[in-house]
TIMI-2910 file (N, C-alpha, C, CB; in pm, 1 decimal, decimal comma, always signed):
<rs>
+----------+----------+----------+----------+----------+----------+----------+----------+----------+----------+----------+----------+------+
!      n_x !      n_y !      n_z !     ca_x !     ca_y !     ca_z !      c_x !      c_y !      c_z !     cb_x !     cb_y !     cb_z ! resn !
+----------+----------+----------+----------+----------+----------+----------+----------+----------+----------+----------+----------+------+
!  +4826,5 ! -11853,9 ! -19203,6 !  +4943,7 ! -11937,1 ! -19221,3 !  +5051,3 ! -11898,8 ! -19121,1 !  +4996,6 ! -11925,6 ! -19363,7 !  Unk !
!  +5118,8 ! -11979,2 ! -19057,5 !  +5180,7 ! -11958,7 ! -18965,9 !  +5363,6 ! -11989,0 ! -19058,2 !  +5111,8 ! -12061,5 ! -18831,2 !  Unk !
!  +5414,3 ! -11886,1 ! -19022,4 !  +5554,5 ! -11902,8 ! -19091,3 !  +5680,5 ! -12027,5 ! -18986,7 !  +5626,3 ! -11708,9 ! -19097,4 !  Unk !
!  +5627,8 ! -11970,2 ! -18878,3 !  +5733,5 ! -12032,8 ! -18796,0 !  +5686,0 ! -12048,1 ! -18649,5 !  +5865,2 ! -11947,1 ! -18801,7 !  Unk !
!  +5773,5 ! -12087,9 ! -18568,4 !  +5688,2 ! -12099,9 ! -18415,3 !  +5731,1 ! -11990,2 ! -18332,0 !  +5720,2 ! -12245,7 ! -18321,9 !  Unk !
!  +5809,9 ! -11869,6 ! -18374,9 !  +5827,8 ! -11759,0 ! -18320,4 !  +5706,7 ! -11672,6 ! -18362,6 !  +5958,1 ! -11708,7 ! -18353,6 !  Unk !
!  +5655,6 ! -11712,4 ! -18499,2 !  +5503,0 ! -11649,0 ! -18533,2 !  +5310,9 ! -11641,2 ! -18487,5 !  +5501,7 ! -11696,0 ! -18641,2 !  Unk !
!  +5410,9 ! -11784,4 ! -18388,9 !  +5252,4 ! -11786,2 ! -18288,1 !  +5207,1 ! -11740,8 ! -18147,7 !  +5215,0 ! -11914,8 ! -18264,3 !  Unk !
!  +5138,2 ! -11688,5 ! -18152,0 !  +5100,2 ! -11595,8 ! -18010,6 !  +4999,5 ! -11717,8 ! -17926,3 !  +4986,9 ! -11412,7 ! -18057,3 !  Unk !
!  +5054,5 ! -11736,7 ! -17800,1 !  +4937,8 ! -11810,7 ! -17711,6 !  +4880,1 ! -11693,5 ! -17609,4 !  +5007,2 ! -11955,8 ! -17612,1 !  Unk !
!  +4768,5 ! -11741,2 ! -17559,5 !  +4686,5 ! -11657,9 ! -17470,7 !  +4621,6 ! -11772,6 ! -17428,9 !  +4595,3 ! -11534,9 ! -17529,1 !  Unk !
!  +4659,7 ! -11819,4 ! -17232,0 !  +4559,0 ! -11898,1 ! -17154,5 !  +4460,0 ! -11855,8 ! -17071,7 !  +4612,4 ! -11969,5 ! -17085,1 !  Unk !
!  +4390,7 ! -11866,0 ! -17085,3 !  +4290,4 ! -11759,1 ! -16952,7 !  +4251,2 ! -11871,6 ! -16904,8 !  +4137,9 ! -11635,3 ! -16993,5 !  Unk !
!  +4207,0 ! -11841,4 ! -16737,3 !  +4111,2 ! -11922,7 ! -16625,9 !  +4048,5 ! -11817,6 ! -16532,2 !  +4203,2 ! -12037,3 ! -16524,9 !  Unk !
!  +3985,3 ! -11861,1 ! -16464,9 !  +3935,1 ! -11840,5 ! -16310,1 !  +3879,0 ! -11943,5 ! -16250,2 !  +3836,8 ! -11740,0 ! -16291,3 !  Unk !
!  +3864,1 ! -11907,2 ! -16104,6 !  +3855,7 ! -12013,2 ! -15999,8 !  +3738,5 ! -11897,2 ! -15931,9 !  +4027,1 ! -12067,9 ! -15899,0 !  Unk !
!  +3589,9 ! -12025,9 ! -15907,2 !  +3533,4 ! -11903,7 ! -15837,8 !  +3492,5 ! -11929,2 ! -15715,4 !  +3426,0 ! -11844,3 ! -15902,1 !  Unk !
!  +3436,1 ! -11866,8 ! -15605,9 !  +3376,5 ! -11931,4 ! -15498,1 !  +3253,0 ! -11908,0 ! -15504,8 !  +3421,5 ! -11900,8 ! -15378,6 !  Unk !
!  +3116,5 ! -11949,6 ! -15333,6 !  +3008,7 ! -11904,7 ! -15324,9 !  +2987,0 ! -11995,6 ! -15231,8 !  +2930,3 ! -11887,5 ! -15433,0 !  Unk !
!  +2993,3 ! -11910,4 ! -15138,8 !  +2940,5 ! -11962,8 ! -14958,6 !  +2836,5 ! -12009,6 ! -14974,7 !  +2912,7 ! -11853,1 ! -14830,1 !  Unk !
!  +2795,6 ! -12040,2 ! -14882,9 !  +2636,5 ! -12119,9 ! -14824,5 !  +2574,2 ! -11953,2 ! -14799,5 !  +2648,2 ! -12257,2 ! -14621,4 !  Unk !
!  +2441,4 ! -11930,1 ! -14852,7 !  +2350,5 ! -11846,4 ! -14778,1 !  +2328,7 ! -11850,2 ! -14635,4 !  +2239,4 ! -11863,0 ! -14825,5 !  Unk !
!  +2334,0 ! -11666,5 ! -14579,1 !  +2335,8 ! -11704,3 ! -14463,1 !  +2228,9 ! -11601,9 ! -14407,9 !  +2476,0 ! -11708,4 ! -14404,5 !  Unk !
!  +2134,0 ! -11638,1 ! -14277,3 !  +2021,8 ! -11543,5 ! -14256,4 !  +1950,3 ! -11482,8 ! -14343,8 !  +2052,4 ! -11456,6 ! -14197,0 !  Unk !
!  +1921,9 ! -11561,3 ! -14468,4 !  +1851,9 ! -11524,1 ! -14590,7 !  +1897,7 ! -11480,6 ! -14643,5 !  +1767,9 ! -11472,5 ! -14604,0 !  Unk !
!  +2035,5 ! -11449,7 ! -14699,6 !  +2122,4 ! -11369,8 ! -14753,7 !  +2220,1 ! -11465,6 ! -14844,2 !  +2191,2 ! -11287,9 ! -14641,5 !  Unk !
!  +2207,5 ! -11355,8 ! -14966,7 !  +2318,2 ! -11423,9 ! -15056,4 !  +2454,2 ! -11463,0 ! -14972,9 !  +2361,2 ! -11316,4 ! -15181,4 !  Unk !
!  +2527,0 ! -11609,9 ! -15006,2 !  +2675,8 ! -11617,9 ! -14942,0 !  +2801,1 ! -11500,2 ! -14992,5 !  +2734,4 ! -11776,7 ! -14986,0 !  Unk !
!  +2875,6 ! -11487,6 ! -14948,0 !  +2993,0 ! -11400,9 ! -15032,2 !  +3014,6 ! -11501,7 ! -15103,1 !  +3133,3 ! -11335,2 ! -14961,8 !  Unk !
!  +3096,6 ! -11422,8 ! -15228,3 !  +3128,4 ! -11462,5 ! -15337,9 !  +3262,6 ! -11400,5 ! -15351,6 !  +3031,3 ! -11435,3 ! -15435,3 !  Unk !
!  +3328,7 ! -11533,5 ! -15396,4 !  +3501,3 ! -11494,8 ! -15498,5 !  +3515,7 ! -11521,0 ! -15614,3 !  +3633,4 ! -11566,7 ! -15464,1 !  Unk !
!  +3650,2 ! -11469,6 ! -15694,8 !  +3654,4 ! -11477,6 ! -15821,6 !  +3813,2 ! -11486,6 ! -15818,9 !  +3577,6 ! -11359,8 ! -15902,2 !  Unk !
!  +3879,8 ! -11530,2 ! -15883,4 !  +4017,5 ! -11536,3 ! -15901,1 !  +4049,3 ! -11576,3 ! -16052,0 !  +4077,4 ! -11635,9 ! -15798,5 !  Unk !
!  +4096,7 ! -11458,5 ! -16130,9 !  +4095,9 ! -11443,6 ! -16313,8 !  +4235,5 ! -11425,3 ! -16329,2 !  +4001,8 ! -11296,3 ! -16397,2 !  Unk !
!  +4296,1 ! -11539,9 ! -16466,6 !  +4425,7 ! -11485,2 ! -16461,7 !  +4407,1 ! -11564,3 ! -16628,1 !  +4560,2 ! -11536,5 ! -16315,2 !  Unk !
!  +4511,2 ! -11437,6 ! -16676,8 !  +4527,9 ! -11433,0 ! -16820,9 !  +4719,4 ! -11456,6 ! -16903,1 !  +4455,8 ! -11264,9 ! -16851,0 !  Unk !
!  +4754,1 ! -11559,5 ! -16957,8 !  +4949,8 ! -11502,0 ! -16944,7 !  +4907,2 ! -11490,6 ! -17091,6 !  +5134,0 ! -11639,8 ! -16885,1 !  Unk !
!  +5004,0 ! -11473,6 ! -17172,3 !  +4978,7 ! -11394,9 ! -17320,8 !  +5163,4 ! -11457,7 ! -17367,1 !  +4940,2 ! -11149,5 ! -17304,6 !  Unk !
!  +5187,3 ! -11482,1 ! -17420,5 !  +5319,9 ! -11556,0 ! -17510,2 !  +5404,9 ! -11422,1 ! -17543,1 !  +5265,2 ! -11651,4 ! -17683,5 !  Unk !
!  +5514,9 ! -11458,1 ! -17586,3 !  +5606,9 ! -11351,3 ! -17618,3 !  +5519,8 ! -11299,1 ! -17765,0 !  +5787,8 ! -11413,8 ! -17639,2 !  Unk !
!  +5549,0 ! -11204,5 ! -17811,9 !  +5525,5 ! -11201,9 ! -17972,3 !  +5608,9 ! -11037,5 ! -18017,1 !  +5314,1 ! -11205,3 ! -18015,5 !  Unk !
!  +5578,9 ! -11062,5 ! -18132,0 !  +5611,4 ! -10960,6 ! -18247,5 !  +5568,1 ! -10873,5 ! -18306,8 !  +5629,8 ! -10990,2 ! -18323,1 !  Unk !
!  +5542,6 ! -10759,4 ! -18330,3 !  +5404,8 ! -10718,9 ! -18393,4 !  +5488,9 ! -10584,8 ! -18470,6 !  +5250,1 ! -10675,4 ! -18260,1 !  Unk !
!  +5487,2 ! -10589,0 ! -18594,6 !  +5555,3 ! -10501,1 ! -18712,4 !  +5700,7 ! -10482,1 ! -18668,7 !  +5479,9 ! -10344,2 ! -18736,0 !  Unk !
!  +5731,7 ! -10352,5 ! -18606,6 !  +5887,3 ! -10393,8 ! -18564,0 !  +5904,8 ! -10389,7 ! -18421,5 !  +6001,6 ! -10294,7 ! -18624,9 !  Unk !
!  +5777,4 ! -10462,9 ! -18339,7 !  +5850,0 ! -10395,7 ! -18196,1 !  +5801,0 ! -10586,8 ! -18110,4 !  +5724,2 ! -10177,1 ! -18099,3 !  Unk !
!  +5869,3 ! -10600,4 ! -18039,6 !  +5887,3 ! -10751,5 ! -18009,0 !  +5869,4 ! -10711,6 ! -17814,6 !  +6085,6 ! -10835,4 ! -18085,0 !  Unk !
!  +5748,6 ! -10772,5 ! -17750,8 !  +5654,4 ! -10780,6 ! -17652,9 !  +5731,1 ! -10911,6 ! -17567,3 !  +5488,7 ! -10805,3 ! -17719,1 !  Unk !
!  +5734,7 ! -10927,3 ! -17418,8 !  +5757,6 ! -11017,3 ! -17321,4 !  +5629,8 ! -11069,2 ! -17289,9 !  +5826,6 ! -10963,6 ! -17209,3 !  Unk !
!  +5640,2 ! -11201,5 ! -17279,6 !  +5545,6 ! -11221,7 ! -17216,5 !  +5449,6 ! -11144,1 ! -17063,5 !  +5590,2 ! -11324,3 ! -17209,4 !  Unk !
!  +5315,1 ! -11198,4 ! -17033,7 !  +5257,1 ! -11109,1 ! -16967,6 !  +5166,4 ! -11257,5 ! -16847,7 !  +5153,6 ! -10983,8 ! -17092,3 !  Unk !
!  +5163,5 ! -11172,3 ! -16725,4 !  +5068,6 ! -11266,5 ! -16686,3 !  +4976,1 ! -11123,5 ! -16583,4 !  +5153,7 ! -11433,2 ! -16589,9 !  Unk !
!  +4878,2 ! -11171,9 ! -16604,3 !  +4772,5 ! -11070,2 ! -16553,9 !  +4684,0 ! -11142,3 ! -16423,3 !  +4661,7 ! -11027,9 ! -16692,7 !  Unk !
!  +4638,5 ! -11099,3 ! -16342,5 !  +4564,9 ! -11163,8 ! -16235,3 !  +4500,1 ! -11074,0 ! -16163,7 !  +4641,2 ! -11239,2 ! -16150,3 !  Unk !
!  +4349,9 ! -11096,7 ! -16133,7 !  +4229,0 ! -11012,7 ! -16128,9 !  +4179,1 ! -11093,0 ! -16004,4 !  +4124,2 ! -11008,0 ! -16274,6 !  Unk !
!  +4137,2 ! -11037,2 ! -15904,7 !  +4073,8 ! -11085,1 ! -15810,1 !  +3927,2 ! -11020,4 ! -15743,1 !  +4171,5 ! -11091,3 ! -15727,8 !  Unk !
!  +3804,4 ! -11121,6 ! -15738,3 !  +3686,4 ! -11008,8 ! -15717,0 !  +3607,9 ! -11067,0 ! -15558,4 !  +3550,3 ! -11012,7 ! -15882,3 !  Unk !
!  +3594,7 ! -10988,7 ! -15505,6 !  +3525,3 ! -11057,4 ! -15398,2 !  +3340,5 ! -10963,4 ! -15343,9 !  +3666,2 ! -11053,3 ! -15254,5 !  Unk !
!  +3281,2 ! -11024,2 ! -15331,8 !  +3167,7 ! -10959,1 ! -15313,0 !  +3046,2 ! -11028,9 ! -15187,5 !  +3113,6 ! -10954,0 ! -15462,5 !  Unk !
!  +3049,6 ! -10894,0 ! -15111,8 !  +2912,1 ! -10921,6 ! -14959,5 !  +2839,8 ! -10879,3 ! -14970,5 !  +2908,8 ! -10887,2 ! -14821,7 !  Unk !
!  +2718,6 ! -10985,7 ! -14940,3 !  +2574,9 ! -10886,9 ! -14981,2 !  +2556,6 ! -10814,1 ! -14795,4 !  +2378,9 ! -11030,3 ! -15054,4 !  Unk !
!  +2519,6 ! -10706,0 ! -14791,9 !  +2471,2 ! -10672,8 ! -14696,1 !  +2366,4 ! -10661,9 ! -14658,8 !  +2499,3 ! -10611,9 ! -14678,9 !  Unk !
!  +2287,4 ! -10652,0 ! -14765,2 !  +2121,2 ! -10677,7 ! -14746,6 !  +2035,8 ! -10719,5 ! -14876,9 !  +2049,0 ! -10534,2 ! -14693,3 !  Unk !
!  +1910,3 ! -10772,9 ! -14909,5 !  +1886,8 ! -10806,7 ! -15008,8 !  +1848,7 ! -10728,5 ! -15088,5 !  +1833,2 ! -10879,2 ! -15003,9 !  Unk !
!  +1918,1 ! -10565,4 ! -15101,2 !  +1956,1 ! -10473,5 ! -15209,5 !  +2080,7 ! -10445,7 ! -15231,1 !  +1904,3 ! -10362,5 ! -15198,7 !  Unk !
!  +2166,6 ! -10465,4 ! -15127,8 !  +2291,4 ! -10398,3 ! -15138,8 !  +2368,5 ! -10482,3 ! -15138,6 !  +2326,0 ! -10309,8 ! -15053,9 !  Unk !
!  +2478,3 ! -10482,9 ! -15232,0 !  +2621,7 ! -10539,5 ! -15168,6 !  +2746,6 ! -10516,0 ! -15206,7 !  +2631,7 ! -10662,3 ! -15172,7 !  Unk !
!  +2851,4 ! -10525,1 ! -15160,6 !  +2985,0 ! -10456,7 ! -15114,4 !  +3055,9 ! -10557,7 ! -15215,8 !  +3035,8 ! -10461,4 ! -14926,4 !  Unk !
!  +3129,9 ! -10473,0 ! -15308,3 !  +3197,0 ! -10560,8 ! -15406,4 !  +3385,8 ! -10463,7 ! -15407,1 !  +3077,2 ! -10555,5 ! -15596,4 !  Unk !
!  +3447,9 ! -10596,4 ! -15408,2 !  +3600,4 ! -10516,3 ! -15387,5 !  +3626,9 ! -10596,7 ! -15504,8 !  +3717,7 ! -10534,7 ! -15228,7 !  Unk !
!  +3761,1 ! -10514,7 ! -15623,5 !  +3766,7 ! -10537,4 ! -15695,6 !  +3953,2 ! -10514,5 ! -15716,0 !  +3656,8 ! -10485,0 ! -15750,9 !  Unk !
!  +4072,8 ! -10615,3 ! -15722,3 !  +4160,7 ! -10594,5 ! -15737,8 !  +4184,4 ! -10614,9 ! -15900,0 !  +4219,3 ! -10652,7 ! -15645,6 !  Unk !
!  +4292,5 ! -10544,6 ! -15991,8 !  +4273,2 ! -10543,5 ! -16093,6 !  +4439,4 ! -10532,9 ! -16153,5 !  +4166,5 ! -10443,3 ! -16116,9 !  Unk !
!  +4484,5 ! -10647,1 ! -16224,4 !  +4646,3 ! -10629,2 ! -16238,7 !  +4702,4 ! -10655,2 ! -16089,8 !  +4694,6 ! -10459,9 ! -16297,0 !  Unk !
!  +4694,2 ! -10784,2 ! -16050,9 !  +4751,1 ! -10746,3 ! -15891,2 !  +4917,3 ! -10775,3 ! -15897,1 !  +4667,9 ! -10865,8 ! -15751,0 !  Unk !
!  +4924,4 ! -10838,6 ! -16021,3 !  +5126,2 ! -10901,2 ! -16049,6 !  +5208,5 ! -10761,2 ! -16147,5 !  +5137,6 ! -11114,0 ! -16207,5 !  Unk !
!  +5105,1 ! -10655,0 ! -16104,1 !  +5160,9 ! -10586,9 ! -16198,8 !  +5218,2 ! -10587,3 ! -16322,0 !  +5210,6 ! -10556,5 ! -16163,2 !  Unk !
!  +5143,1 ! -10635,7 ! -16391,8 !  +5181,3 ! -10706,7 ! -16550,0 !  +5175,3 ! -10588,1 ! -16646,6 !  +5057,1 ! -10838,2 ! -16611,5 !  Unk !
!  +5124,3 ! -10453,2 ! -16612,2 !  +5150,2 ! -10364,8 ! -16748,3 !  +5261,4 ! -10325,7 ! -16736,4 !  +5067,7 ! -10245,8 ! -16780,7 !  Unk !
!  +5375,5 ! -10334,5 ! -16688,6 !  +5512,7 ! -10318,3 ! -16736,7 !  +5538,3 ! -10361,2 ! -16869,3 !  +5601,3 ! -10384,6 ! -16655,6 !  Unk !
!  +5660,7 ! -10312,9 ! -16976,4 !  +5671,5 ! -10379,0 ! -17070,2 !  +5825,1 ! -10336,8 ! -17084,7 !  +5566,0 ! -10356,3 ! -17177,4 !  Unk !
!  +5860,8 ! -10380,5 ! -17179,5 !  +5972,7 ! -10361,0 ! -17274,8 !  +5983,1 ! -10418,7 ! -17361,5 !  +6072,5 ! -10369,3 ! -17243,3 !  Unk !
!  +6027,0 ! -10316,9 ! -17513,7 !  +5997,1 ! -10354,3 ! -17633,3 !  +6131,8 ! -10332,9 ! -17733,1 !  +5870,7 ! -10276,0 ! -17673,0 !  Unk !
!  +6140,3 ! -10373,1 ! -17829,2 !  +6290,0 ! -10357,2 ! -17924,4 !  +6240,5 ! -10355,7 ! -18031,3 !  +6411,0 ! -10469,7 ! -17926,7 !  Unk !
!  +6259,5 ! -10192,5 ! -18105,9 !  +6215,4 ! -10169,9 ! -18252,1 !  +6343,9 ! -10177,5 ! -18330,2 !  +6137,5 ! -10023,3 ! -18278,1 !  Unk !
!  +6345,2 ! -10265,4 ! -18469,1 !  +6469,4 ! -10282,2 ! -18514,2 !  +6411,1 ! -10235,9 ! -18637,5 !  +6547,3 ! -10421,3 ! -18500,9 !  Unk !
!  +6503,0 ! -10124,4 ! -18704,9 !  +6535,3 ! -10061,7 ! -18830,9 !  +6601,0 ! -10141,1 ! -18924,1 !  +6610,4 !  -9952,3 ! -18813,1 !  Unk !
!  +6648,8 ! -10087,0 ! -19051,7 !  +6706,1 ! -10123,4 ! -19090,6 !  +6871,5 ! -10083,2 ! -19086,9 !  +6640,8 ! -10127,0 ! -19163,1 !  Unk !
!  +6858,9 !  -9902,0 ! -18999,0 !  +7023,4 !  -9914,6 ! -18947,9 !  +6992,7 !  -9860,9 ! -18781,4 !  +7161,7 !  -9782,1 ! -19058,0 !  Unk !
!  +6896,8 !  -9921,6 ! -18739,0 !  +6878,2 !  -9912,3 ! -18546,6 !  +6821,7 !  -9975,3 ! -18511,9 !  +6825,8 !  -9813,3 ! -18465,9 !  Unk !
!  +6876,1 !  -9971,1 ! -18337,6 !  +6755,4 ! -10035,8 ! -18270,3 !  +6778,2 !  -9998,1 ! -18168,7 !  +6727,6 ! -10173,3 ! -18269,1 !  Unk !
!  +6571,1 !  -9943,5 ! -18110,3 !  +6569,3 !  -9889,0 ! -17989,7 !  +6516,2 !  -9967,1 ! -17918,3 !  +6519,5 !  -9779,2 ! -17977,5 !  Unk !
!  +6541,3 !  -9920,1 ! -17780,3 !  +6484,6 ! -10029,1 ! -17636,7 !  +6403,4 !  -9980,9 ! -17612,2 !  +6552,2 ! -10057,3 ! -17500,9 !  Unk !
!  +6284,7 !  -9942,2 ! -17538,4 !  +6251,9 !  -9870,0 ! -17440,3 !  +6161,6 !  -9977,1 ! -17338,5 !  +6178,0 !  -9738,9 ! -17498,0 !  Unk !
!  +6132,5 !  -9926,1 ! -17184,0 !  +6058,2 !  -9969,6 ! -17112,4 !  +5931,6 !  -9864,2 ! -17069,9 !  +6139,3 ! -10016,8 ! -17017,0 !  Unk !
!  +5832,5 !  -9958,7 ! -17005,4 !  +5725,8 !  -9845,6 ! -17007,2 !  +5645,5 !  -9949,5 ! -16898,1 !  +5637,7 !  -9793,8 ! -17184,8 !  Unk !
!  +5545,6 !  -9862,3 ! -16803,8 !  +5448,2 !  -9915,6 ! -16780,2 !  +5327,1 !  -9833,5 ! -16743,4 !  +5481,1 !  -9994,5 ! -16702,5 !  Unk !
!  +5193,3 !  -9910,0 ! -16719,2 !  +5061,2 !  -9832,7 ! -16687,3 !  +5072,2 !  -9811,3 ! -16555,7 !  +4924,8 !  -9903,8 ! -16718,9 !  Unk !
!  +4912,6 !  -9819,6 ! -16500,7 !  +4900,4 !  -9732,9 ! -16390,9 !  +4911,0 !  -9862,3 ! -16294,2 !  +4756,0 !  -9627,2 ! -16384,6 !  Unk !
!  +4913,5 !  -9987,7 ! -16304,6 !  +4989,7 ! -10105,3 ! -16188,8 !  +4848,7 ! -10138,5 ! -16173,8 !  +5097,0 ! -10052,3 ! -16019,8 !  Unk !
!  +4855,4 ! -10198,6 ! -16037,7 !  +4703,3 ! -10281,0 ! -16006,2 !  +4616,2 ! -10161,4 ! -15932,0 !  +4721,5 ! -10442,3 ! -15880,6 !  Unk !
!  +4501,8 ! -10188,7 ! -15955,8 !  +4419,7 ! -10077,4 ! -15913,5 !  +4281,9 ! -10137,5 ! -15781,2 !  +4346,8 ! -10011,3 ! -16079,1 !  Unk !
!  +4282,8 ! -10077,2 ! -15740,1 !  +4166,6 ! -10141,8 ! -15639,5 !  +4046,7 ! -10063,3 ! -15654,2 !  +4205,7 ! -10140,7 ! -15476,1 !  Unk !
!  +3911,0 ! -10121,6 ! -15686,2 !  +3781,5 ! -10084,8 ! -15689,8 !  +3654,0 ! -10100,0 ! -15593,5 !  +3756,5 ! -10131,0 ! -15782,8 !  Unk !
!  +3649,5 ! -10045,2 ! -15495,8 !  +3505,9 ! -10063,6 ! -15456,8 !  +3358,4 ! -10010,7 ! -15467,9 !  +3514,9 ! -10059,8 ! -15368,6 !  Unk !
!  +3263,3 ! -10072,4 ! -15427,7 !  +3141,9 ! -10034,9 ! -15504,0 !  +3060,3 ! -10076,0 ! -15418,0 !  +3116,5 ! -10088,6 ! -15640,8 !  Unk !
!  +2936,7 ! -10021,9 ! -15432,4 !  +2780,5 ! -10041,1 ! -15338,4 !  +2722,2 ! -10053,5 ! -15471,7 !  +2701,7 !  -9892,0 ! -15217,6 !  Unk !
!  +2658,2 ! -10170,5 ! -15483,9 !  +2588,5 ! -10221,5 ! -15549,0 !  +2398,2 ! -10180,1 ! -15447,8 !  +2666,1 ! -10386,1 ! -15567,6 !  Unk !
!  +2340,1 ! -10166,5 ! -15559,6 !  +2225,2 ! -10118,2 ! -15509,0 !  +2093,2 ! -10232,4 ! -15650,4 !  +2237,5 !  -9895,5 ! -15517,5 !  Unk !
!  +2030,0 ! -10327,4 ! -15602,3 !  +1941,5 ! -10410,7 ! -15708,2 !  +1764,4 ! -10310,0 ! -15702,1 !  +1927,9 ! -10624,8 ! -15633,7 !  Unk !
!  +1733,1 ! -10300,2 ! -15770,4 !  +1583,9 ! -10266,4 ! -15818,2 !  +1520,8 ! -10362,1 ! -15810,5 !  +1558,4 ! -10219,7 ! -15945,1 !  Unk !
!  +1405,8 ! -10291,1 ! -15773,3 !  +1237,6 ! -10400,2 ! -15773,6 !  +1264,9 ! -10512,2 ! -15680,6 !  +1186,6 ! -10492,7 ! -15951,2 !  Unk !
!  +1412,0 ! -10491,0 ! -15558,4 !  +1385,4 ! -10601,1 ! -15446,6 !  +1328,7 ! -10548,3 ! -15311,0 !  +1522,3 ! -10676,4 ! -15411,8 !  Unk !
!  +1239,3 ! -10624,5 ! -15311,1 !  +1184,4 ! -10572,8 ! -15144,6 !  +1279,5 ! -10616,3 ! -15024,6 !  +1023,5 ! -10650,5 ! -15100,1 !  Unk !
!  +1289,8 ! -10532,6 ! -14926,7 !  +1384,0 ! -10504,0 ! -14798,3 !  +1339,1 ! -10647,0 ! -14756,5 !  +1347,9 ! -10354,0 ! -14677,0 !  Unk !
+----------+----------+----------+----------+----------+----------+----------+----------+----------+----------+----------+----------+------+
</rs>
């Protein structure tokens, strides 16, 4: 049951993806572009800003075992926050955030493919 319209939380997610043409027998690169925003909300006594999150993946095959995958993660820097806990005789602020956007790369290595 929803009390009011300050009581409802939205969450939109998408992505947008790509995928080249194969080239010299080879998988095409591949993109990914992921993004998540999240609504203001409330949760017991501490009250959340909205959030928008955005993930970006891109990946080259280099050979038909291997391929090179880069991975951006939080790129709008969305784990920042600030929150307001209200008592019944206070109220605190505080701000905070995580570790920001992070970048991942990787060698992907597939089994049981012949060179």
């Amino acid at each position: 049951l929803f009390r009011s319209a300050g009581d409802t939380v939205w969450s939109l997610t998408g992505s947008l993806d790509y995928k080249a043409k194969a080239r010299d027998g080879l998988e095409g690169d591949q993109g990914q572009i992921a993004w998540r925003w999240n609504s203001p909300e409330r949760q017991l006594q501490g009250d959340f800003g909205e959030r928008l999150n955005l993930d970006l993946t891109w990946r080259h095959t280099l050979s038909r075992q291997v391929s090179l995958v880069a991975t951006l993660t939080d790129a709008l820097d969305s784990s920042r926050f600030k929150s307001r806990v209200r008592g019944a005789d206070f109220l605190e602020l505080s701000e905070g955030e995580g570790a920001g956007p992070k970048v991942r790369l990787a060698l992907t290595y597939r089994l049981g493919v012949r060179p």
